[in-house]
C-alpha positions in Angstrom: 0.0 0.0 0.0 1.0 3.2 -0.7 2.0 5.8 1.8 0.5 8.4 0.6 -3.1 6.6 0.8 -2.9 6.6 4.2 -1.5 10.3 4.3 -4.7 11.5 2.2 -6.7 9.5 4.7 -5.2 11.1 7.8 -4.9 14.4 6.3 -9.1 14.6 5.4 -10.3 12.9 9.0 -7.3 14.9 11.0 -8.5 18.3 9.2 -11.9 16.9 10.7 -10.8 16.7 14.1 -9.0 19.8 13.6 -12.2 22.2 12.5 -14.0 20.3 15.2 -11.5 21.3 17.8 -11.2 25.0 16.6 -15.5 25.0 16.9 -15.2 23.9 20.7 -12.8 26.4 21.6 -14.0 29.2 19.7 -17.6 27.7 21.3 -15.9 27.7 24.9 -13.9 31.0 24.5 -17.3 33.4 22.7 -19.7 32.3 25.1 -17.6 32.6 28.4 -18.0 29.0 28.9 -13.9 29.0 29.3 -14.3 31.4 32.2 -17.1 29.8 34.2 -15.5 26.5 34.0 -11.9 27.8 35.7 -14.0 29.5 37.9 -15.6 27.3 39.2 -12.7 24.5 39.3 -11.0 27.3 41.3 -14.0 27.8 43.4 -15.4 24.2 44.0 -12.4 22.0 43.2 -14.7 20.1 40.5 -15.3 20.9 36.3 -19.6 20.5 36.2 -21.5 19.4 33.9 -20.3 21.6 31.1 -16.7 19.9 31.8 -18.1 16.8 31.1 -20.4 17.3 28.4 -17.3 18.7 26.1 -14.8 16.0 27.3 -17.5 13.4 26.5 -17.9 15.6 22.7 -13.7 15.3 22.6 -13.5 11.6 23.8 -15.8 10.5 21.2 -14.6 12.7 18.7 -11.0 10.8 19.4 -12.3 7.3 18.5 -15.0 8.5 15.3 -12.9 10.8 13.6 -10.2 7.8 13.9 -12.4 4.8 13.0 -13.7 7.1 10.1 -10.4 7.2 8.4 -9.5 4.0 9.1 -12.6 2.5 7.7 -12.8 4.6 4.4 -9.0 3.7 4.2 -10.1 -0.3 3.8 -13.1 0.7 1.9 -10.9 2.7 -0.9 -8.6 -0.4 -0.3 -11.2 -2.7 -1.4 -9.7 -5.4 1.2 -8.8 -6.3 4.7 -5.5 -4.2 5.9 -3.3 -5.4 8.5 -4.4 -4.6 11.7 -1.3 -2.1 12.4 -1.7 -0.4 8.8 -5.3 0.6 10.5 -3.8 2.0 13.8 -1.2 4.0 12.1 -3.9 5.7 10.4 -6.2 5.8 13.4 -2.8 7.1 15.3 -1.9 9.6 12.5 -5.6 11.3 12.6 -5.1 11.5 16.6 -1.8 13.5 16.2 -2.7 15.7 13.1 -5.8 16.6 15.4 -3.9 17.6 18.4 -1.1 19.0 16.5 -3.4 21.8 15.3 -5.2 22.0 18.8 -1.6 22.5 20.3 0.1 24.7 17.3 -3.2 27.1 16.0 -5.7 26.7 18.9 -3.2 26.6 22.2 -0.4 28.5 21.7 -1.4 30.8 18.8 -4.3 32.2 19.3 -4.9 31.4 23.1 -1.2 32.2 24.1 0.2 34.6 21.7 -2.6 36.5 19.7 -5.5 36.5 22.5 -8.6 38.2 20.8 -10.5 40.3 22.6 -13.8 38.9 20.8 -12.7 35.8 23.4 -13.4 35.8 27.0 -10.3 33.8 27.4 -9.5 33.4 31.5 -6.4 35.2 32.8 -5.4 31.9 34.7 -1.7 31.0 33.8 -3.3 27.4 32.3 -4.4 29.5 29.5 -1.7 32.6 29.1 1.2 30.3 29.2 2.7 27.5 27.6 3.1 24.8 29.4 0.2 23.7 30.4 -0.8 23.8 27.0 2.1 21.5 25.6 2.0 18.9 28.6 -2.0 19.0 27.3 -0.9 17.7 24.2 1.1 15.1 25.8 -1.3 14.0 27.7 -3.5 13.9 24.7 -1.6 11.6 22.9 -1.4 9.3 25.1 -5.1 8.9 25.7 -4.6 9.0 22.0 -3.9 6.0 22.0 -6.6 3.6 23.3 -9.2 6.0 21.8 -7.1 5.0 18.1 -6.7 1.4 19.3 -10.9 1.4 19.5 -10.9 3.0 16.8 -9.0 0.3 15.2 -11.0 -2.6 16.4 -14.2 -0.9 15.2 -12.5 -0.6 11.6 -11.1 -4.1 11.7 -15.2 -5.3 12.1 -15.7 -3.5 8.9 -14.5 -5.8 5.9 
């Protein structure tokens, strides 16, 4: 199989995850939702439901977003793949997602540009940047049994 068939695959479903990421923070930062939820971590030592609720959105988001590409990449096969071509391309979706939340979302426009349009909290988890980049750490290691899911759900498909 060629390499760049699975590049295409992770480059469409990882732009996915990316303009799904950027809607949830843009989402989170507009409506003050950002704000409230530090405030109240701060305040009551727990997230709320609105915590939740988006980590729920992002969890699943991190195993469809990876099944998706793995699937269409064995349906445009027209066969079975190998169980670790599918998780490479699961994987690879995971990290072109959180590259972009990290690179654009994190450190570009929460760190450095900071829009006033954007109720973003003055909290140093959002005005510096390493919180952000131990995020994205942390993120690709749940990265990986979301993609390993992912996998299996693919691996059902043919």
């Amino acid at each position: 199989m060629m390499i760049a068939q699975k590049l295409v695959h992770i480059a469409i479903w990882g732009g996915a995850g990316a303009l799904l990421f950027t809607a949830l923070v843009l989402i989170q930062y507009a409506s003050g939702l950002a704000a409230r939820i530090t405030e109240r971590v701060s305040r009551e030592g727990k997230p709320g439901r609105a915590s939740l609720i988006l980590l729920s959105i992002v969890v699943a988001a991190m195993i469809a977003l990876p099944a998706g590409a793995a699937i269409t990449l064995q349906l445009s096969l027209g066969h079975q793949a190998d169980f670790l071509t599918l998780w490479t391309v699961a994987y690879g979706v995971v990290l072109v997602s959180n590259l972009w939340d990290l690179l654009v979302l994190d450190l570009l426009l929460t760190v450095l540009l900071r829009p006033s349009v954007l109720h973003i909290p003055e909290s140093p988890s959002f005005t510096t940047a390493d919180p952000h980049i131990r995020g994205f750490f942390k993120s690709l290691i749940l990265g990986i049994p979301t993609s390993l899911i992912a996998t299996l759900i693919a691996a059902t498909v043919m």
